[in-house]
N, C-alpha and C positions, 0 to 999 in steps of 0.2 A: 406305195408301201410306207411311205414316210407316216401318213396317219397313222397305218396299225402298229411303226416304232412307237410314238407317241402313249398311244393306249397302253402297249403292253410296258413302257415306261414308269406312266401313272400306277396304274397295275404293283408291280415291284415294289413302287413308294410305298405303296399303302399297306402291303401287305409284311416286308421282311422286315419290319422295325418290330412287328409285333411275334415273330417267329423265335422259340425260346434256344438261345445258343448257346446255352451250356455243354458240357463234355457230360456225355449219357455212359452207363455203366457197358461195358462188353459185354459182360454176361448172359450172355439171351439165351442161355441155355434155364436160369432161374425165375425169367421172365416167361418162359414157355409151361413151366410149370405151375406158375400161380395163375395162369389164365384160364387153365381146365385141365386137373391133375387124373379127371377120369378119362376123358377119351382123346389129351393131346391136343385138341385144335387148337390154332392161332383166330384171335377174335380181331379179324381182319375188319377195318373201318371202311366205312364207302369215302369216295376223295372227290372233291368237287371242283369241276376244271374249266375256264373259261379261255375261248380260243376267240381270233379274227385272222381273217384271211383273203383268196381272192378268190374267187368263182371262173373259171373256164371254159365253155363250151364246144361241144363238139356235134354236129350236126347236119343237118339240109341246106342252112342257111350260112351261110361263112364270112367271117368277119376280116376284115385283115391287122384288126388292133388286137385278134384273139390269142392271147399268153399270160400265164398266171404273174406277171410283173405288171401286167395296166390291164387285169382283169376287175369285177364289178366286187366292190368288198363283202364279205361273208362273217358270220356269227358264228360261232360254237361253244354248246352248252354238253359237260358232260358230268355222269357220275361213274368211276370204277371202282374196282376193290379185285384185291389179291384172289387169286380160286387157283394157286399152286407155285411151288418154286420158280415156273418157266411160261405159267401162261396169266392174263388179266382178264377181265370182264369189263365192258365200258356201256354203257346203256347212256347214246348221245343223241343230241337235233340241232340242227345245221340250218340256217334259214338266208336268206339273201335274194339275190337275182342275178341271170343272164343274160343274154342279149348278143343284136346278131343285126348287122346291116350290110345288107349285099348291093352293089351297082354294077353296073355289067355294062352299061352304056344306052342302055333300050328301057323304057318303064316295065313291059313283062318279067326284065327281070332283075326291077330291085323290089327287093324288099326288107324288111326291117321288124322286131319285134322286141319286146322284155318280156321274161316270163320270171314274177314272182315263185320263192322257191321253198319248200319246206321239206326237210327229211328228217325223219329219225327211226331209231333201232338200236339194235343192239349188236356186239363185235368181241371176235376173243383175238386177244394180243399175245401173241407169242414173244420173247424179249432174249432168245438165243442166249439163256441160259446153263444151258445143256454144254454149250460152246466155246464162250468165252471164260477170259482169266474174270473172278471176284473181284470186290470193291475195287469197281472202276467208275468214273463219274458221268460215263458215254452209256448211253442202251441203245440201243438198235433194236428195231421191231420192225414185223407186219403182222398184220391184221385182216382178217375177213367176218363178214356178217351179213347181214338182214334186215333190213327196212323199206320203211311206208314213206313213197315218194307222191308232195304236192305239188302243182305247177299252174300256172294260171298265165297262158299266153295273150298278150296284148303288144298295136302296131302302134306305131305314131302316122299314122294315115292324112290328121288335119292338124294346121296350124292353129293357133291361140283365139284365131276371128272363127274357125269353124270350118276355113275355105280347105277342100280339099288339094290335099297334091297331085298334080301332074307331072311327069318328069319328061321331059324333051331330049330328044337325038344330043342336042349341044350340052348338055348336060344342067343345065339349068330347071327349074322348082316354079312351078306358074298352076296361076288361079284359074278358075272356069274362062276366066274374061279374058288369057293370057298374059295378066301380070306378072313381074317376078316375084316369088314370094321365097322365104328361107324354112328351112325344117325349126318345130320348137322345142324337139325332142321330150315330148310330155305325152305318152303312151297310151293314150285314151282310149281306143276303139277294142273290146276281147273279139279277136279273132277267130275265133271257133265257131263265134255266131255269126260270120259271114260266111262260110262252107256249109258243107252238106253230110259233113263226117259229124258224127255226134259219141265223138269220144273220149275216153273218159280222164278226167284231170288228177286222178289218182292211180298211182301205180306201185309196184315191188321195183325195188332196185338191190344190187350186190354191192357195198360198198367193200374195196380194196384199200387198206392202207399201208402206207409206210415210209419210217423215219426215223428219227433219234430223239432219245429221250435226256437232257441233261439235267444231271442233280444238282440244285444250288444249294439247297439246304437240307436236313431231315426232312422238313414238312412241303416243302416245297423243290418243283419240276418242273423245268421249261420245254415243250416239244416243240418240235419240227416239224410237218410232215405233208403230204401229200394222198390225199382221198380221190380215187378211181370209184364216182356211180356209176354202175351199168345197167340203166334203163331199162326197164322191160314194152317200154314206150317207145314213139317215135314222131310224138307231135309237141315235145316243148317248143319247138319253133312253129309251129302249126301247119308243118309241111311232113309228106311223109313219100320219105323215096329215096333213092341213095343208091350206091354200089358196096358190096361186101357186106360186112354188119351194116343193118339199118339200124338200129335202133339206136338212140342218143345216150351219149356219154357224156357225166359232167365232173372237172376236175375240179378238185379244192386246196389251194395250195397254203396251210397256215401254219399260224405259230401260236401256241398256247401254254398259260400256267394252270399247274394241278398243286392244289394247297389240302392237304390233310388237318382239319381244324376238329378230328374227335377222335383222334388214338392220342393215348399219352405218351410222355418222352423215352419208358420204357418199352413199350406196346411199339414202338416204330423201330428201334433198334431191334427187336426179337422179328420183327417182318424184313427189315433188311439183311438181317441173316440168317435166315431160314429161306432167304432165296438165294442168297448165295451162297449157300454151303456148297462147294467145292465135290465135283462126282472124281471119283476114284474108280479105281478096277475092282476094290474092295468091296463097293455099294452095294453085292449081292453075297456077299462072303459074313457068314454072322456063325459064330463056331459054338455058341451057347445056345442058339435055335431060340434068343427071346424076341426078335423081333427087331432088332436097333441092328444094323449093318457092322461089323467089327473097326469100321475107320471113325463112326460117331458112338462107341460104345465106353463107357467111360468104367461100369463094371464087367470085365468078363467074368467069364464062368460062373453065370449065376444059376442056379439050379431050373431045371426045365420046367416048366409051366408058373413062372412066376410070374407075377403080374409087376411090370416096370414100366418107371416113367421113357421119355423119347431119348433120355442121354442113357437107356441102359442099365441103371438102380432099380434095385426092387423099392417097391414101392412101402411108404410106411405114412400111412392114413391120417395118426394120430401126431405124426412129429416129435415122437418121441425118441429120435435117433439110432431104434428097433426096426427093422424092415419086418411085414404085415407075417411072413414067411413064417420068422422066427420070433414073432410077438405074443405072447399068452395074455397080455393083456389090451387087447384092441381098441379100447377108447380110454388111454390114460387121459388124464384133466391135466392139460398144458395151464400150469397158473403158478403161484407160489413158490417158490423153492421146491418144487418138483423134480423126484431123484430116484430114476426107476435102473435096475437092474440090469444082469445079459439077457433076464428073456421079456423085458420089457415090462417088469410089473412095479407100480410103487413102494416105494419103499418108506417105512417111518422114519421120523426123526431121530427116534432112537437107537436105531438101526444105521444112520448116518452119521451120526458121531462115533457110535461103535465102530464104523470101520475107518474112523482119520485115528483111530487108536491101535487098529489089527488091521496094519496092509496087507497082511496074508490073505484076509477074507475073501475079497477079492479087486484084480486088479484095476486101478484107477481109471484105465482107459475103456471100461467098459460100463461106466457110470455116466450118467450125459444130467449134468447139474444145471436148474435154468435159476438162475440169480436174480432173484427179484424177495420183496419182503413176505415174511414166513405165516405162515397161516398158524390161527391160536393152537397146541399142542392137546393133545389129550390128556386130562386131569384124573388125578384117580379120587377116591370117595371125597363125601364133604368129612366125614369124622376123621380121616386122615390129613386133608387142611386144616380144619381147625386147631389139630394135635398141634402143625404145622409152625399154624401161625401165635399158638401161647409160648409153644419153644422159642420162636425166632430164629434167625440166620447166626450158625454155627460160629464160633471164633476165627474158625480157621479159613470162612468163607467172607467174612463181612467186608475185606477190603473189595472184592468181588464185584458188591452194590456200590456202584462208584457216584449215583446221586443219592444214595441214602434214603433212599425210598422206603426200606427195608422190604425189598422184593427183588431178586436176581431176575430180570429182563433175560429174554434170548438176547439181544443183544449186548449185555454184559455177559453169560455167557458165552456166546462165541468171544469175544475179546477175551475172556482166558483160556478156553482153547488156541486162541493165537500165541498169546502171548508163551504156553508151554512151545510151540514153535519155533519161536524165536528166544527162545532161552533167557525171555525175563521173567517169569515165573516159579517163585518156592512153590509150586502143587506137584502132585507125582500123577501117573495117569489113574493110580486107584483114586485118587484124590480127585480124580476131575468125574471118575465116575460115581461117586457118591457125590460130588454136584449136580452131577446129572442127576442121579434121584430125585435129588433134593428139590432138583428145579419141576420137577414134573409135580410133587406132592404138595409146594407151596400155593 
């Protein structure tokens, strides 16, 4: 096990210097909304996980060094991704070998084999979600699935010269000639082709798993765990026969990292909690019948068959701070100093400074103003500019043009609407509105 420290050491170097460890926003409630604001899914990334471990067998043939602490090391490649609050998908392949050296005192019954190993398939992780308290840094899982089991059994029969082994009453290793000779443990003869059984090196297995999952980072997972295959076979050791289950079982006892390297820093907080939202008694209790349970419901009472995002809001298309419900205008144009109404429709320019003049009109907080620079105004005839521009800017406007352009800017404009605001301005508001004109005609 000291190796696979080692690896999964290296491993860590390489990977958590480049892991972004900034403090991500909470909000995963605005992150769930900008990922798919028509049908709510989370755009779950696939996660890509590299494991080592040890291989165990259990079999015909019985070892006495057999335990996943000085078992034969093992591989594993996997890819998962999220498919719900409480369960995972992992689509892995496990590759290595086993092995099995029997003596008994007699040659009939030692024997000895490796069989080269490949499995893979696919597995759904359950993570006791359902069960435990949120943001915890421990998961616990088991897992069951489905996969295509390889196996290729081979003896070590002959030593390095070619000479076969014999094995003697005193326990001793000798040649045709009676020499003593030692095993070279190099697995050369496939045994299958010395029998009469011609069966087949491909099979189904049940893989079982289960363990713990610890979180080091956002993008990054350390497991633990331990894999039960259950053969549908019974010649990885190339013997077949047994008491109870025959069929061979192999254990895989590992430790592996899952690094997330295509969700972004948002996209992983909006998956981390949306798996742990917290079940309540409430989770079936929803008093407005929109769909959002009454404990994640952020608006109640929203009128019946309204179409809402996952936190409960009706929904408004356009983002124009009008829900779709009560919008008459369903694709305002988010751009410019855009300034639309209670029922969501745009509104002119002239129309908005009209009302920093008459708060009666209507009230403020039903106006949703997006501040950014103004789009050109609507000019009225050319024979009324022209008029315009022989008069010139009025006496009583001229300080107004504060680079002397002789032209009132919207934004000289607004700066005397401030300024009546703040009480440095000689203008009255009839005065500000016959600026107004004035600014549209020039």
């Amino acid at each position: 096990m000291k190796k696979v420290a080692v690896i999964l050491f290296s491993l860590l170097t390489f990977i958590l210097p480049s892991v972004n460890a900034q403090d991500i926003d909470e909000d995963y409630l605005s992150v769930l909304l900008e990922e798919d604001e028509e049908d709510s899914n989370l755009a779950f990334k696939p996660v890509l996980g590299l494991g080592v471990g040890s291989f165990s067998f259990f079999g015909d043939v019985t070892d006495y060094l057999s335990s996943p602490a000085n078992g034969i090391t093992s591989y594993r490649l996997g890819i998962s991704r999220v498919i719900g609050k409480c369960f995972d998908m992992e689509f892995h392949g496990t590759m290595g070998s086993v092995g099995g050296n029997q003596y008994n005192g007699s040659a009939t019954d030692t024997l000895n084999f490796r069989s080269q190993l490949f499995m893979g398939g696919v597995s759904v992780y359950y993570n006791f979600n359902h069960l435990l308290i949120r943001k915890r840094p421990i998961h616990p899982y088991v897992s069951l699935g489905l996969e295509v089991f390889q196996f290729s059994p081979k003896g070590d029969l002959k030593d390095k010269n070619g000479n076969c082994y014999n094995y003697w009453k005193d326990g001793s290793i000798r040649d045709a000639s009676g020499n003593v000779i030692s095993r070279d443990y190099e697995y050369e003869t496939g045994l299958r082709e010395l029998t009469d059984q011609n069966y087949s090196k491909t099979t189904v297995a049940i893989p079982f798993d289960l363990g713990v999952n610890f979180t080091i980072t956002n993008r990054v997972t350390c497991r633990t765990g331990a894999a039960v295959h259950v053969l549908m076979s019974d010649y990885v050791d190339n013997v077949k026969g047994g008491k109870g289950w025959k069929n061979d079982i192999v254990m895989n006892t590992y430790v592996s990292l899952s690094v997330d390297l295509f969700s972004s820093d948002e996209e992983l907080v909006a998956v981390e909690n949306f798996r742990n939202l917290k079940f309540t008694v409430t989770d079936h209790m929803d008093e407005d019948g929109d769909g959002v349970d009454d404990f994640n419901d952020e608006c109640p009472g929203t009128p019946a068959k309204v179409k809402v995002y996952p936190n409960g809001c009706p929904v408004d298309s356009d983002h124009d701070g009008v829900p779709d419900y009560l919008d008459k205008q369903k694709d305002t144009p988010i751009g410019k100093n855009v300034v639309v109404d209670a029922d969501g429709v745009k509104m002119s320019d002239s129309q908005v400074i009209s009302l920093l003049y008459n708060p009666d009109a209507i009230t403020r907080n039903k106006v949703k103003i997006y501040n950014d620079a103004a789009e050109a105004a609507a000019t009225d005839s050319e024979e009324e500019q022209d008029d315009v521009k022989q008069k010139g800017i009025p006496d009583k406007f001229k300080h107004v043009d504060i680079n002397g352009d002789r032209y009132i800017s919207h934004e000289e404009l607004q700066l005397a609407i401030d300024a009546i605001f703040e009480g440095k301005s000689t203008l009255t508001p009839a005065d500000i509105s016959e600026l107004q004109d004035f600014f549209f005609k020039q």
